[in-house]
VEXGUSE-165020 format. One record per residue (C-alpha): residue in three letters; x negated, y, z negated. Coordinates in steps of 0.1 Angstrom, whole numbers, plus 5000, padded with zeros to 4 digits. Each point is the difference from the previous one (the first is absolute). Layout:
alaXYZ/...
This chain:
unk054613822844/unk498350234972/unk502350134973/unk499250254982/unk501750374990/unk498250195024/unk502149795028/unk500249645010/unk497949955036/unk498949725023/unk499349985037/unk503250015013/unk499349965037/unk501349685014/unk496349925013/unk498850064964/unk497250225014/unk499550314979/unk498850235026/unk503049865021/unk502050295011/unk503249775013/unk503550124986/unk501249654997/unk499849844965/unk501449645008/unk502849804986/unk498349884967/unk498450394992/unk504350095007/unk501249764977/unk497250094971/unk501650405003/unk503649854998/unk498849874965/unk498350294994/unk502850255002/unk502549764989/unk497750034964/unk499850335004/unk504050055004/unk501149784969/unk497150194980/unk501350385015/unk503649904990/unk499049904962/unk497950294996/unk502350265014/unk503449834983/unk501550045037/unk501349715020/unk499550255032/unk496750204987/unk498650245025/unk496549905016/unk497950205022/unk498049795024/unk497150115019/unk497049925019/unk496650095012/unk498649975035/unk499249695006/unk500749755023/unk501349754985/unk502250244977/unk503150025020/unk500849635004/unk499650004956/unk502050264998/unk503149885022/unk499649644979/unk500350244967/unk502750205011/unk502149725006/unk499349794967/unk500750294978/unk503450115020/unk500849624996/unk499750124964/unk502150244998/unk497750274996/unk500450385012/unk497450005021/unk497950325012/unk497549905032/unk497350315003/unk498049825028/unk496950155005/unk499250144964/unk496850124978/unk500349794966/unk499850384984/unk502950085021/unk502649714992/unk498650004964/unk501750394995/unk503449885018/unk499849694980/unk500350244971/unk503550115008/unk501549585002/unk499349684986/unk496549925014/unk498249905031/unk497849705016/unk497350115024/unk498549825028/unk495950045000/unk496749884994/unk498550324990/unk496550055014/unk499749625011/unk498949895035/unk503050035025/unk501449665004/unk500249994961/unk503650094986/unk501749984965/unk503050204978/unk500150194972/unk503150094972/unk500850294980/unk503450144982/unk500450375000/unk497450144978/unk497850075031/unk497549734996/unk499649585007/unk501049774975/unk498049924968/unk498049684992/unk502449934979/unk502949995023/unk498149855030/unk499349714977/unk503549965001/unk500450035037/unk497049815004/unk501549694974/unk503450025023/unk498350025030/unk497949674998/unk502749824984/unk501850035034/unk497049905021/unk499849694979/unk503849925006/unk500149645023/unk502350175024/unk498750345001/unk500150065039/unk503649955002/unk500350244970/unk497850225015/unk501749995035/unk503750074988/unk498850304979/unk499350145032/unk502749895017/unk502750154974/unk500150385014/unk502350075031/unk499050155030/unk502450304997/unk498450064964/unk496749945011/unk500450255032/unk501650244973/unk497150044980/unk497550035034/unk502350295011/unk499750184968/unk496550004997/unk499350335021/unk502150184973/unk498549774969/unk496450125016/unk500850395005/unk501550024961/unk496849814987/unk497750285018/unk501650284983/unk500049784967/unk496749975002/unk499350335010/unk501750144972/unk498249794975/unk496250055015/unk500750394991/unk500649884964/unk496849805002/unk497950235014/unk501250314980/unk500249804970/unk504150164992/unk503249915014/unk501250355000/unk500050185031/unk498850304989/unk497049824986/unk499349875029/unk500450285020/unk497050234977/unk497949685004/unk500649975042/unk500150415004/unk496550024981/unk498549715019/unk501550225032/unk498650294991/unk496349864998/unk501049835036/unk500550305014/unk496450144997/unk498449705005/unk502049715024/unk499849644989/unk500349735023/unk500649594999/unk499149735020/unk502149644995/unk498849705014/unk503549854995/unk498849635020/unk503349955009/unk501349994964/unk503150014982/unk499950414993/unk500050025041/unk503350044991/unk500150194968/unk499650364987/unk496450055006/unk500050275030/unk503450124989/unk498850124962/unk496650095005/unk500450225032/unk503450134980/unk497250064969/unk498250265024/unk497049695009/unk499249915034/unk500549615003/unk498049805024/unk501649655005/unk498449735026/unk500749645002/unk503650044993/unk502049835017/unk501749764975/unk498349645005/unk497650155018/unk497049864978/unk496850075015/unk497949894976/unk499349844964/unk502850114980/unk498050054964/unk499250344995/unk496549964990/unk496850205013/unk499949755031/unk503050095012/unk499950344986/unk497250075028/unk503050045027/unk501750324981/unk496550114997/unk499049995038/unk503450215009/unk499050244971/unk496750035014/unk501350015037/unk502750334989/unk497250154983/unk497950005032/unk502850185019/unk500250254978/unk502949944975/unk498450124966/unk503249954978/unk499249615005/unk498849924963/unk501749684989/unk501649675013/unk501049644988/unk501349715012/unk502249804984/unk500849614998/unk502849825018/unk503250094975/unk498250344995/unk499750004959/unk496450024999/unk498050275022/unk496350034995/unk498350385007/unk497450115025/unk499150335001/unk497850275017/unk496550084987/unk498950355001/unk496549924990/unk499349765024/unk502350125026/unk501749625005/unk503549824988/unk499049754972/unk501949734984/unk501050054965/unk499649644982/unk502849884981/unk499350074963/unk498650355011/unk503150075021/unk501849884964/unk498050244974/unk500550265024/unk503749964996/unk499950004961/unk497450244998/unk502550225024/unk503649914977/unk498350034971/unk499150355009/unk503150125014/unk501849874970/unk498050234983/unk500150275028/unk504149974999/unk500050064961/unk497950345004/unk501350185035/unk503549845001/unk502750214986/unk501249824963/unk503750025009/unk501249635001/unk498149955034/unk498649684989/unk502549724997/unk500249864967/unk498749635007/unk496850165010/unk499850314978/unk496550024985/unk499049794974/unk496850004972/unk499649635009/unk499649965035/unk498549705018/unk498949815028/unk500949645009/unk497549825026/unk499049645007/unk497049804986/unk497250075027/unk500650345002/unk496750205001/unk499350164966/unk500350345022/unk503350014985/unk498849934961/unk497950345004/unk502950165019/unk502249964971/unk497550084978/unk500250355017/unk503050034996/unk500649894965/unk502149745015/unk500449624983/unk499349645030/unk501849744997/unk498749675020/unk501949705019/unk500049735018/unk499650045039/unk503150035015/unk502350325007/unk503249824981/unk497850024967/unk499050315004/unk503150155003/unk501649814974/unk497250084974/unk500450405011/unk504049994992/unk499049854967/unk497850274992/unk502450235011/unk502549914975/unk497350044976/unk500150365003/unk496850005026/unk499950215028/unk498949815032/unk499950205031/unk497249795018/unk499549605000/unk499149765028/unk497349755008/unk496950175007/unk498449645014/unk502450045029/unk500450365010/unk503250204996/unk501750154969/unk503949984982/unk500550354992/unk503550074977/unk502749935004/unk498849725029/unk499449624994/unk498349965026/unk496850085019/unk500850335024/unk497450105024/unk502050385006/unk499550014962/unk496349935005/unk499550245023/unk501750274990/unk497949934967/unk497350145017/unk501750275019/unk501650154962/unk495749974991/unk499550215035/unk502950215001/unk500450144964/unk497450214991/unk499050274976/unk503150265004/unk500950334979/unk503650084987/unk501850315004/unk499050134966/unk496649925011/unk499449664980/unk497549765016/unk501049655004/unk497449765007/unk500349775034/unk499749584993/unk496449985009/unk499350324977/unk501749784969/unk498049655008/unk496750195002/unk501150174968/unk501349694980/unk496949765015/unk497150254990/unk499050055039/unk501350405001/unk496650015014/unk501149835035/unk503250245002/unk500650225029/unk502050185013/unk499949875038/unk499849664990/unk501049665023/unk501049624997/unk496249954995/unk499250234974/unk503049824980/unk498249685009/unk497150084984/unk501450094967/unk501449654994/unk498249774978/unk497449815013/unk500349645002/unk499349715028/unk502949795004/unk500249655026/unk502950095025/unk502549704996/unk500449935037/unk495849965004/unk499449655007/unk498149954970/unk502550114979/unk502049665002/unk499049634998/unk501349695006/unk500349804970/unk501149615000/unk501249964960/unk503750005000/unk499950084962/unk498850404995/unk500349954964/unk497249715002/unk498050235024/unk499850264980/unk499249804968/unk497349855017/unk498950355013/unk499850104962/unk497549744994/unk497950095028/unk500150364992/unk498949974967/unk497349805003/unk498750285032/unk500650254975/unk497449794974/unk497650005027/unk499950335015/unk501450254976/unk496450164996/unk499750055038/unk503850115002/unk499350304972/unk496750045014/unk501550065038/unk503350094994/unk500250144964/unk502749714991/unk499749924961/unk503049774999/unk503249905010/unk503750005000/unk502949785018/unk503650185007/unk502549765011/unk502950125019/unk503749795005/unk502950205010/unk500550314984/unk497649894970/unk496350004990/unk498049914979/unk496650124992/unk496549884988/unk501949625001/unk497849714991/unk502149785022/unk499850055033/unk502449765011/unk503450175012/unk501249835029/unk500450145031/unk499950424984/unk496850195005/unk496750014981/unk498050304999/unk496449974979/unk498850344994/unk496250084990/unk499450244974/unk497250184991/unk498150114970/unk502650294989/unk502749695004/unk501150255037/unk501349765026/unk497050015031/unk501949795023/unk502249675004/unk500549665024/unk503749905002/unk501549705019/unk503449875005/unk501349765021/unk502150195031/unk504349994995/unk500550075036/unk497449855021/unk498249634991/unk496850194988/unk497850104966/unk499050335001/unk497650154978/unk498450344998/unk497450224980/unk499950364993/unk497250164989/unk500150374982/unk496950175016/unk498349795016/unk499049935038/unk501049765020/unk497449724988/unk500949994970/unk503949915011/unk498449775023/unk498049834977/unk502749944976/unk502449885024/unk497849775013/unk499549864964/unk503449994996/unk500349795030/unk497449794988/unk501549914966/unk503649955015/unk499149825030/unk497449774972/unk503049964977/unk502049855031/unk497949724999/unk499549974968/unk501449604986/unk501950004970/
């Protein structure tokens, strides 16, 4: 089993195939979750103070889900906990309920291949657990594992909860489930209007309404039988005044791939294509999310080329900075300045955004727009978040962070990925426009302002669409992280080692082609960020750090960052990936320095001490 913050996952299928789509998960996969949430229970139950802490527990659609689930919900009413079952739940979903108890453990594997499973922990600030805390966890966990008789402990966990309590907390679970919707509900308005006041939210959706009116808007959701089957989706955005399109959703009903990347992404663009065809014109966006339905990746239909295209990840990602970032700016100027912002989010002269290492530079420009600091971590969604609370209680402002590398955005106050946030990201760009008060005061729309604050006023207009936005975003080549190329295999155990011995390889390429490398690619030196948890550290001379990532940027003559390689050894899946991004430049040159990326790494696998 991998351990890491963003979840703990293994095959969990009893044939330990990973494409296996078999509900059962075996005797010795049951006994490994009655350890599991028996760590889980003593750790809720120190953190919260309470003997009887309340826990939400949830799952996603697959198979194998419900049979983890049962084993959970008997080990922690063994425990003595208060225990809240959701079923079927989106990780955004049982993340906003969670909020209003003690915590929550959630059953899923994310985007991973359907016969994988795994679990992840939070407390009730809306987010999973820290590195630091699932250390802890982690420490507990394996210290059980190791214990001589750790079946039979395992075995009478499970077998502490009574069938009448067990049976009690199935036949809640309808109610559990309807209270979580309008939770959540409640707390995606907050997100997307950026207040928790109603009336805030109400000049925020009644604008957005207005624009619909004149010009319909319509979604398509390739749900693949995910976990928001059975979450707000159609509800709020047909509620909203948007035509929602769902398909494949049935829950479990998987029909293909479950990561939302372009190959996948092709399914919600055939239908989009298909509607368009039969005449439905309001058709202009779509997504699809992954299997617990935090992280939903865009498609979107092309005016100028009259077809549905796939919006890559880190595009899909500056779009939805490049959007909040703008409507923060939008609120301040054609919002009313009687208290309708809530005071945690209230505007602020230092205002930032938090994203992962291999984020595209896209976003460094972005906030350069904007006037806005970046801050960098290491990949994962738990650092992210942690790093963005830090910097909140600095006095920042951060309305927008998220892991551009993966698709999907946290908007405030979530802690987690949202792809209704995403969306409606690009709706707020689409819907509010240029508008004139009463008194006759003009207000410019959130395209008008990123034209204005980018220097591109020249490629505003007035009857703009999802592809004239596109092409104001910075230009930059970027390796999708679900290409083949974009991961290796790598025999050394120690990453540390790897990467020292990638230093010396590097730097001795560097002696040898850094006249063809300015000559080609205008690269007069180099820099190495390293990234571990919510810290990095830049320009290091040691690029030793473990398992955290490492970024080498090349700079050119005016010391401006051109473009970078990054690796890092996967946390989820048994993988390295790397990745290159490239401001500019075509798609040779991000092939070319991939490939010698490759080269070096796979060169410094073999390498002998």
């Amino acid at each position: 089993m991998i351990l890491s913050a963003s979840g703990w996952r293994k095959i969990f299928t009893e044939s330990g195939d990973g494409e296996d789509s078999s509900p059962s998960i075996g005797q010795m996969n049951t006994l490994l979750v009655a350890l599991i949430a028996q760590t889980f229970a003593e750790y809720i139950s120190t953190a919260s103070g309470k003997r009887a802490a309340s826990i939400a527990v949830g799952r996603d659609t697959r198979p194998t889900g419900k049979a983890i689930a049962d084993t959970v919900l008997r080990v922690l009413l063994g425990a003595g906990l208060d225990v809240h079952y959701l079923d079927i739940t989106a990780a955004p979903e049982i993340m906003a309920y969670a909020r209003n108890i003690d915590g929550f453990l959630y059953i899923s594997a994310s985007h991973n291949p359907v016969g994988h499973n795994g679990i992840k922990f939070g407390l009730n600030d809306g987010g999973v657990l820290p590195g630091s805390e699932v250390k802890k966890l982690i420490a507990s966990f394996e210290e059980k594992c190791a214990f001589s008789n750790a079946e039979e402990r395992a075995a009478r966990y499970a077998a502490r909860a009574q069938g009448e309590a067990l049976d009690a907390v199935y036949q809640k679970s309808p109610l559990y489930k309807k209270v979580a919707l309008q939770i959540y509900e409640d707390f995606i308005r907050t997100a997307v209007t950026g207040t928790n006041r109603l009336d805030g939210q109400d000049a925020v959706f009644n604008a957005m309404e207005l624009s619909l009116e004149a010009q319909p808007l319509s979604v398509v959701c390739d749900m693949n039988g995910s976990a928001r089957t059975l979450s707000i989706d159609k509800a709020f955005f047909t509620g909203c005044g948007i035509g929602f399109i769902p398909f494949n959703s049935e829950p479990g009903e998987i029909a293909h791939e479950i990561i939302p990347e372009p190959e996948n992404l092709v399914q919600c663009a055939d239908r989009m294509q298909q509607l368009r065809q039969e005449g439905d014109t309001s058709v202009l966006l779509g997504y699809m999310p992954d299997c617990d339905g935090d992280r939903g990746n865009i498609v979107y239909w092309n005016e100028k080329t009259g077809e549905a295209d796939v919006v890559a990840a880190q595009e899909g990602f500056a779009l939805c900075v490049l959007a909040e970032s703008a409507f923060s700016c939008w609120k301040d100027d054609t919002l009313p300045q009687s208290g309708l912002l809530s005071k945690a989010n209230k505007f602020s002269s230092r205002r930032a955004v938090v994203v992962n290492c291999p984020t595209s530079m896209r976003i460094e420009d972005i906030c350069s727009a904007f006037g806005m600091e970046l801050f960098r971590v290491e990949v994962g969604e738990a650092n992210v978040v942690e790093l963005a609370r830090q910097k909140r209680n600095e006095g920042y402002e951060v309305r927008i962070i998220g892991e551009g590398s993966n698709g999907g955005n946290i908007t405030w106050p979530s802690s987690v990925r949202d792809p209704v946030a995403t969306v409606f990201a690009i709706i707020k760009l689409l819907t509010l426009r240029d508008s004139t008060d009463a008194n006759g005061t003009v207000h410019k729309g959130l395209f008008h302002i990123w034209c204005e604050k980018s220097d591109q006023l020249f490629k505003y207009k007035e009857d703009f669409t999802v592809a004239d936005i596109l092409d104001t975003l910075p230009a930059y080549t970027t390796t999708g992280v679900s290409e083949p190329r974009a991961t290796l295999k790598i025999s050394t155990q120690d990453k540390g080692l790897l990467k020292a011995r990638f230093q010396k390889i590097f730097t001795e390429e560097w002696a040898s082609h850094k006249d063809e490398l300015e000559a080609i690619y205008g690269f007069h030196s180099y820099e190495a960020d390293l990234t571990n948890g919510t810290k990095e550290r830049r320009n290091a001379a040691d690029w030793n750090n473990g398992t955290g990532g490492l970024k080498i940027r090349f700079l050119d003559d005016k010391q401006k960052t051109r473009a970078f390689i990054w690796m890092r050894p996967s946390g989820t899946e048994p993988v390295f990936r790397i990745l290159c991004d490239v401001k500019d430049g075509d798609d040779g040159a991000e092939r070319s320095l991939l490939r010698w990326e490759s080269a070096m790494l796979t060169k410094a696998d073999a390498a002998e001490d």
